[in-house]
N, C-alpha and C positions, 0 to 999 in steps of 0.2 A: 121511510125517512128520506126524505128530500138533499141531494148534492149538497148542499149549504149547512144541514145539519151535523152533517158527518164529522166525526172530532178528526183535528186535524192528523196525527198519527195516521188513521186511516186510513183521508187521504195519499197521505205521503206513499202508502203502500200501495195503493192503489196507482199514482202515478207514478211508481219508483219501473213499471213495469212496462211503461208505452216508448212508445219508439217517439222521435224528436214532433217529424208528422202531427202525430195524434196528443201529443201537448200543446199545440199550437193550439188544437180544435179543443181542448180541453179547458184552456182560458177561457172560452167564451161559455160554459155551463155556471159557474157563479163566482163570484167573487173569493171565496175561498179554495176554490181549484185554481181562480186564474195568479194569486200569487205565488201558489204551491209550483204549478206550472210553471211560473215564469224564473223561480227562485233555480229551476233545472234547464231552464231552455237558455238562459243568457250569464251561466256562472261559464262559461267557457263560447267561444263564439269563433265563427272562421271571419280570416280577412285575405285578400291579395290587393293588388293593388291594379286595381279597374273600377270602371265609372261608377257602375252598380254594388260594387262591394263598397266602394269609398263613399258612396249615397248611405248603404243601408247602416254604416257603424255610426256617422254623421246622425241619422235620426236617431240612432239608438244612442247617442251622446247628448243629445239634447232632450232625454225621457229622464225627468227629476224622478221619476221611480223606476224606471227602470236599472238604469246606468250602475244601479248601485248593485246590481246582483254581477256584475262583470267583472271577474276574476281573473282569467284565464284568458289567451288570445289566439287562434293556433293559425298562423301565419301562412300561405301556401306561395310560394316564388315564381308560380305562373308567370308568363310575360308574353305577349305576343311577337313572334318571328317579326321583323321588318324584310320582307325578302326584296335583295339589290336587284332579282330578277322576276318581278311580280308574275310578268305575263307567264313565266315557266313555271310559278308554281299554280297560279289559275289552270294551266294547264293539265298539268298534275292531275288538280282537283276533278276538274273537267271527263278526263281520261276513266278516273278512277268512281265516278257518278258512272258513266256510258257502262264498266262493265260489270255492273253493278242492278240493272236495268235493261228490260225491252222498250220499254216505251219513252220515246221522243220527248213527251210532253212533261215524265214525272222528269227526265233528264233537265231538260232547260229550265222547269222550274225550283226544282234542286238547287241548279247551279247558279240561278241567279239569287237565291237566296244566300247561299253561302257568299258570292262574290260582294253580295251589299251586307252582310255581316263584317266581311273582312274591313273591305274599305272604310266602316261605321267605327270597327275596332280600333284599326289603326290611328286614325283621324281622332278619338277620341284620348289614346294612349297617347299621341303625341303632343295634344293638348293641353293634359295633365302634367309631361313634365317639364313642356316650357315655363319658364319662369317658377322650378320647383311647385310649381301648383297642389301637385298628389303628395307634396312633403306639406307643405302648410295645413291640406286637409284633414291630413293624421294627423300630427301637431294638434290642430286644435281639437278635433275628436279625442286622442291620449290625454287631455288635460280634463276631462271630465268625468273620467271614471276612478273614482276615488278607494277603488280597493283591488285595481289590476295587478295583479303577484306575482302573475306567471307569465312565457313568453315561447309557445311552440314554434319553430320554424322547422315547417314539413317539408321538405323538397319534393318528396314521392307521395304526395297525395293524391288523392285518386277521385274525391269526393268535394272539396273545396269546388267551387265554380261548375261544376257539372252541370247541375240542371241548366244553368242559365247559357252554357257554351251550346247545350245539345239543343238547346230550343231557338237559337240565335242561327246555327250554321246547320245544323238538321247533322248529314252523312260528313266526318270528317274524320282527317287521320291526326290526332293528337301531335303527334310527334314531329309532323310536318308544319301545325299552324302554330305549335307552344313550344315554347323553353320555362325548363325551372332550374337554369344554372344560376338563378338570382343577383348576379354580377351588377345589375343594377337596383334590384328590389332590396337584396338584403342590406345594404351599407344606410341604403333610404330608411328601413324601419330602426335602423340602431341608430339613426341620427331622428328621427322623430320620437323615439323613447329617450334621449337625451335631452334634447330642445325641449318636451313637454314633463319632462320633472316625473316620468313615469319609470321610478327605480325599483324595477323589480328583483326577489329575490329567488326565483327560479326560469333558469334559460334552459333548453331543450332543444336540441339538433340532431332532427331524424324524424324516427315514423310516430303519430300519434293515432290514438285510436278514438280518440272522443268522439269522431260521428262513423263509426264502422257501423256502428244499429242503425242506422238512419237512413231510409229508404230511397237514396238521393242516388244516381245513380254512380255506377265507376264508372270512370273518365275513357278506362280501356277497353273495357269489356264491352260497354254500351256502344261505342264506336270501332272505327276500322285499326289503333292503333296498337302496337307492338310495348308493353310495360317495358320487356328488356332492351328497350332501346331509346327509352326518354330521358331529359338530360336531368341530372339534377347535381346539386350543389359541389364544385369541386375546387380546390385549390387557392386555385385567381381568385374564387370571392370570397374566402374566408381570408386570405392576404389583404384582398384588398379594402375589407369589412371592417377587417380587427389591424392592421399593421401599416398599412400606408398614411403617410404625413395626412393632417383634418381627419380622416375615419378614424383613426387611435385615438385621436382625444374625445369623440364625440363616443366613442367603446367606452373608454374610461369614466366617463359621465354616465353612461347609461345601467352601468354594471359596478357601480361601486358597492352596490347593500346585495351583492350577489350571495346568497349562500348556498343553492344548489346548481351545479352544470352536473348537464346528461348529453354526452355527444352521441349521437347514433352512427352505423355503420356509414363509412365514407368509402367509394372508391375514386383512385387518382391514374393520373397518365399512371403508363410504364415507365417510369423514368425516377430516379433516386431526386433528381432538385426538385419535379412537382411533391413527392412525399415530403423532404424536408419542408419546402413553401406550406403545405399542411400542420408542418409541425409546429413553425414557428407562430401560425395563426392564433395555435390552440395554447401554443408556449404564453403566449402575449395574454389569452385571456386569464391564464392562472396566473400571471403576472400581475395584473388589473384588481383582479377580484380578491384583495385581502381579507372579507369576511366570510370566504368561502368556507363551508361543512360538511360537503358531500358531493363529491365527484365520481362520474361513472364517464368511462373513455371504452368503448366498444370497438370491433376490429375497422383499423384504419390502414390500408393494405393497397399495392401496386402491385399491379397483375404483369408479372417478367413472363410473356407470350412464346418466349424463346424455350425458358427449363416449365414453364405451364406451371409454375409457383406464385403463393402470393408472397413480397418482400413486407411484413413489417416495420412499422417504425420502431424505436428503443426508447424505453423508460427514458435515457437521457436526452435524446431529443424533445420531449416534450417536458419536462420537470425541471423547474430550478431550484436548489436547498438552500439559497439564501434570502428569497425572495419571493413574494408571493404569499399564498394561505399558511398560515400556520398554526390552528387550530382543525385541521380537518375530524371531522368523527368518524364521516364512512370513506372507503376508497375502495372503488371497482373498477379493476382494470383487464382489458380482456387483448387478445392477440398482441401481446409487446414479445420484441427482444429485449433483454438486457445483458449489454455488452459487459460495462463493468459491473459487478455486482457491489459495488462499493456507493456509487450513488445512488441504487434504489436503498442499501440501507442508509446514508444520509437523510434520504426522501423520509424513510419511515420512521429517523430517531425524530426528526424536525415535529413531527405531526403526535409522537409518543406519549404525550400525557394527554391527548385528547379523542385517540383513538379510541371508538368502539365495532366497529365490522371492517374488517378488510376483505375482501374476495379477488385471487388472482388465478385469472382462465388462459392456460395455454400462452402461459407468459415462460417463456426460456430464457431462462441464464447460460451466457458463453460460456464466461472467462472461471467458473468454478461449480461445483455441486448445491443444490438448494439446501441439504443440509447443513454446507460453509455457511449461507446467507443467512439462514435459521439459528446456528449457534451464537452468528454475531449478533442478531434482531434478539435474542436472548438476554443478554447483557442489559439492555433496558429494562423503564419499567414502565408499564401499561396499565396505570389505576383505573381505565373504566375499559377496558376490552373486555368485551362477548364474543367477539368469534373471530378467528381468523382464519383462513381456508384459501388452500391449492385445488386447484381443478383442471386435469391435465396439462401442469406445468412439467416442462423435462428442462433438463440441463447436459452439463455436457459428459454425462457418464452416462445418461436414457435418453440420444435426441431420436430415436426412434424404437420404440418398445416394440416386442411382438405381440405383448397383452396392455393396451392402452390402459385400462383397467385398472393396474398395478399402479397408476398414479391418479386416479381419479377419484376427487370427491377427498383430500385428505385434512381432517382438521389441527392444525398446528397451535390452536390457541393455547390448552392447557400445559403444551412444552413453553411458549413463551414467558406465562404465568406461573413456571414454576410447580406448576401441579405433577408435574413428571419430569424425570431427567433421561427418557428414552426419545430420542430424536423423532418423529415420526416419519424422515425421508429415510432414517435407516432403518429403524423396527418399526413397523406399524401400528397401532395401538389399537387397542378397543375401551372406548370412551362411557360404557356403558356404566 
């Protein structure tokens, strides 16, 4: 039986199993592989914002059959270093080709390639954002894909732009030629999904895995640079993304039909005002997003170098109860304090008849016992909850257990619902 005869099912199973590479080359065997292919190689797609990226989505915006398989967009906040002292980082590079190498010859030709990548990069970056140019481009790209939904923005990618950096500057140090603190990139893609009517209903802040199979290489591993020391998204640009005068309103536009936020792990200065400035970013987007259903806030944490602890932020720094979502269904919340316990039960009456999963990780109440917060979360009612679950939450009778254990993994739904009247922070239960 011939590629082309194969029922599609198949197919499907046959393609469900190659790496991104080998779908490529798969399009071109017949006609019924190259849609099956193509229906998987462009439902989710990387961008950053450089020459070649902003060319390849541009083609792929103007394919009347393609464009429509593009779903998903997983953003990478790459940026090129502009350094105020060129010659010192050339030198750098220079330094760091020589010991790397005996030979003279692979040296200077190394280094002239990387030094006319640079100069190519820069010069073409700066190009792009005179006169907003790399906003207009996405602009008009974002307005042709008619079923865009989703919106990953990866700070720690490792795959986005790879190939094309490693073939352009050959030996470099990542960390030295890039930033992904996105302070300029990210406020640009939330104003070009505004400006282009591209209202998605899932945002995503943190690591994505859509091309971990894909033989493209990593960004670190492949080169000279150090992962734990590359910059990525902090503070200053979610303030200045979501919270400062013109970027608020172009948030507000672009995240109105939001119905899922997933923030990924954030680290910030040492320092209590960068954590609040985090808080109020995130504060602002729940603020924004009134049709929101399903939030996941993952640990958002300053590293105090002094006691070598991480300081979370507090349920109340980041949730307001009057304002914002108030149909949520799921809520996953992981490393919070909570100070008072009285507004995360606000938080949970507000969301009460539409809750169905809750899950809270290593979330500590101050000011009283979780089985206080439990009794009061009782008194409601929860027509469509399925599960609600603690996961080494302590309070202030356990804020350090000797058997972590003893609070891990504990399911509170059936006390909420009434199915039992034994507390589960003070008898444990067996659900079976």
């Amino acid at each position: 039986m011939t590629p082309a005869r194969l029922p599609p099912e198949l197919v499907k199973t046959i393609l469900n199993d190659l790496s991104r590479e080998d779908l490529f080359s798969a399009r071109f065997l017949c006609k019924g592989f190259a849609a099956v292919a193509a229906e998987r190689l462009f439902a989710a797609i990387p961008l950053w914002i450089n020459l070649k990226s902003l060319n390849a989505i541009t083609g792929l915006s103007q394919s009347p059959h393609l464009r429509g398989y593009v779903q998903h967009i997983v953003f990478s906040t790459l940026r090129f270093f502009e350094h105020e002292d060129e010659a010192a980082y050339l030198a750098r590079v220079k330094h760091e080709l020589e010991l790397r190498t005996d030979s003279l010859n692979t040296t200077a030709l190394e280094y002239g390639k990387h030094m006319a990548a640079y100069h190519a990069s820069l010069k073409a970056q700066q190009y792009l954002a005179e006169e907003n140019r790399d906003l207009k481009v996405l602009i008009r790209a974002l307005r042709k894909f008619p079923n865009l939904d989703k919106i990953t923005i990866d700070h720690r990618n490792d795959k986005i732009g790879s190939r094309q950096l490693i073939n352009d500057f050959g030996i470099f140090n990542p960390t030295d030629l890039l930033t992904g603190h996105g302070l300029y990139t990210v406020p640009l893609l939330i104003r070009a999904l505004a400006e282009s009517g591209s209202y998605v209903s899932e945002l995503k802040i943190g690591f994505e895995d859509a091309f971990e199979s894909s033989r493209m290489p990593n960004l670190f591993t492949s080169t000279i640079g150090d992962a734990d020391h590359r910059t990525s998204i902090g503070a200053s640009t979610m303030y200045k993304a979501f919270c400062t005068e013109g970027n608020h309103y172009y948030a507000a536009r672009a995240l109105i039909k939001l119905q899922i936020l997933d923030l990924g792990e954030f680290r910030v200065k040492d320092e209590r005002p960068d954590l609040l400035k985090m808080a109020r970013a995130i504060k602002t987007i729940t603020k924004i997003t009134p049709k929101l259903v399903n939030i996941k806030v993952d640990q958002i944490c300053a590293h105090n170098w002094i006691t070598s602890r991480m300081e979370p932020l507090s349920v109340e720094d980041l949730f307001e109860t009057e304002t914002g979502p108030y149909r949520l269904e799921i809520m996953n919340l992981n490393h919070l304090t909570i100070v008072a316990h009285q507004r995360l039960v606000d938080f949970v009456f507000r969301h009460a008849h539409t809750l169905k999963d809750a899950y809270f990780s290593f979330c500590e109440v101050e000011d009283v016992k979780w089985s206080t917060v439990l009794d009061r979360l009782k008194a409601f009612r929860f027509p469509n909850l399925e599960s609600f679950k603690l996961d080494y939450c302590s309070d202030s009778e356990t804020p350090n257990l000797d058997d972590p254990d003893d609070i891990q993994e504990i399911w509170v739904d059936r006390f909420l619902l009434g199915q039992t009247d034994r507390n589960p922070r003070v008898i444990p239960y067996d659900f079976t």
